[in-house]
Steps between C-alpha positions, in 0.01 A plus 500: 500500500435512875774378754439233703772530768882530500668459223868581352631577173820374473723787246789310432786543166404175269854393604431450836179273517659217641573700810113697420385166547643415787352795653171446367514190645621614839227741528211213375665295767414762779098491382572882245360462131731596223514636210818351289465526136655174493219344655246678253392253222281728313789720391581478175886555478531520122220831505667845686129623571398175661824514733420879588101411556629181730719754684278797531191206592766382771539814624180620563404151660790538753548726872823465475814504252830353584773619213821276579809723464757333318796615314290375184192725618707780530518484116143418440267743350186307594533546857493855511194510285316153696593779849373777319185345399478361880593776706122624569318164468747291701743510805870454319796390697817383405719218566859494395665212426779342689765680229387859543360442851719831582466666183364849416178498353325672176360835549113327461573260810624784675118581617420137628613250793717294436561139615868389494506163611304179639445653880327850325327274241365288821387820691317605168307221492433477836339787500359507142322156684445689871606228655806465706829371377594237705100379493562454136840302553359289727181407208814437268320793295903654489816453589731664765734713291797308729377184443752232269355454208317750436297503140647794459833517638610474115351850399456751807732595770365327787585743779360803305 
């Protein structure tokens, strides 16, 4: 399938798709397509190969892959094989979670940036978008990693 612009695949633990969501969402929000498996309605859940085909399909389609680090995705054995499959089609980053926003990092994630909080994950998209940060603020296309209330204040450091 051909690419038509930016767009992430979001590697998250099953556990955490609430807070996958909310990413998703926060990265729809600033004008960046996603990939969230959540979001695909042609998966068929109940079938392993149709969940791999979604995920490989996603892949492919995508620039970009975002695996959120959580202490659940430290345990997860898809997200070392979703990277692995991504490393040479995509650009993978990482973004830990507010819990192990400090925290050592697998030996695989050792070989990519990684985001650690809402002010990297604004810079990424900034310049994922090439547009200037504080433009994009202003468009209410993000949020300023200080600002109250932040949609994401619940699951990422803010000041990281």
């Amino acid at each position: 399938a051909q690419r038509s612009g930016l767009c992430i695949f979001i590697s998250h633990q099953k556990r955490d798709a609430d807070t996958a969501k909310k990413i998703a969402d926060y990265f729809i929000t600033s004008g960046i397509d996603v990939y969230f498996d959540e979001y695909d309605t042609k998966i068929d859940r109940t079938r392993p190969y149709s969940v791999v085909s979604a995920i490989k399909t996603g892949i492919r389609n995508s620039t970009h892959m975002l695996c959120l680090l959580s202490q659940n995705a430290l345990d997860s054995k898809w997200i070392p094989w979703e990277v692995g499959y991504g490393y040479d089609r995509t650009t993978v980053v990482g973004l830990t979670l507010k819990e192990i926003s400090q925290s050592v990092l697998p030996e695989y994630l050792q070989i990519v940036p990684i985001l650690r909080g809402t002010k990297s994950l604004n810079n990424f998209i900034s310049n994922v978008l090439k547009r200037d940060e504080s433009t994009l603020i202003n468009e209410r296309k993000l949020f300023a990693a200080y600002q109250s209330q932040h949609p994401l204040d619940s699951v990422l450091n803010w000041e990281l």
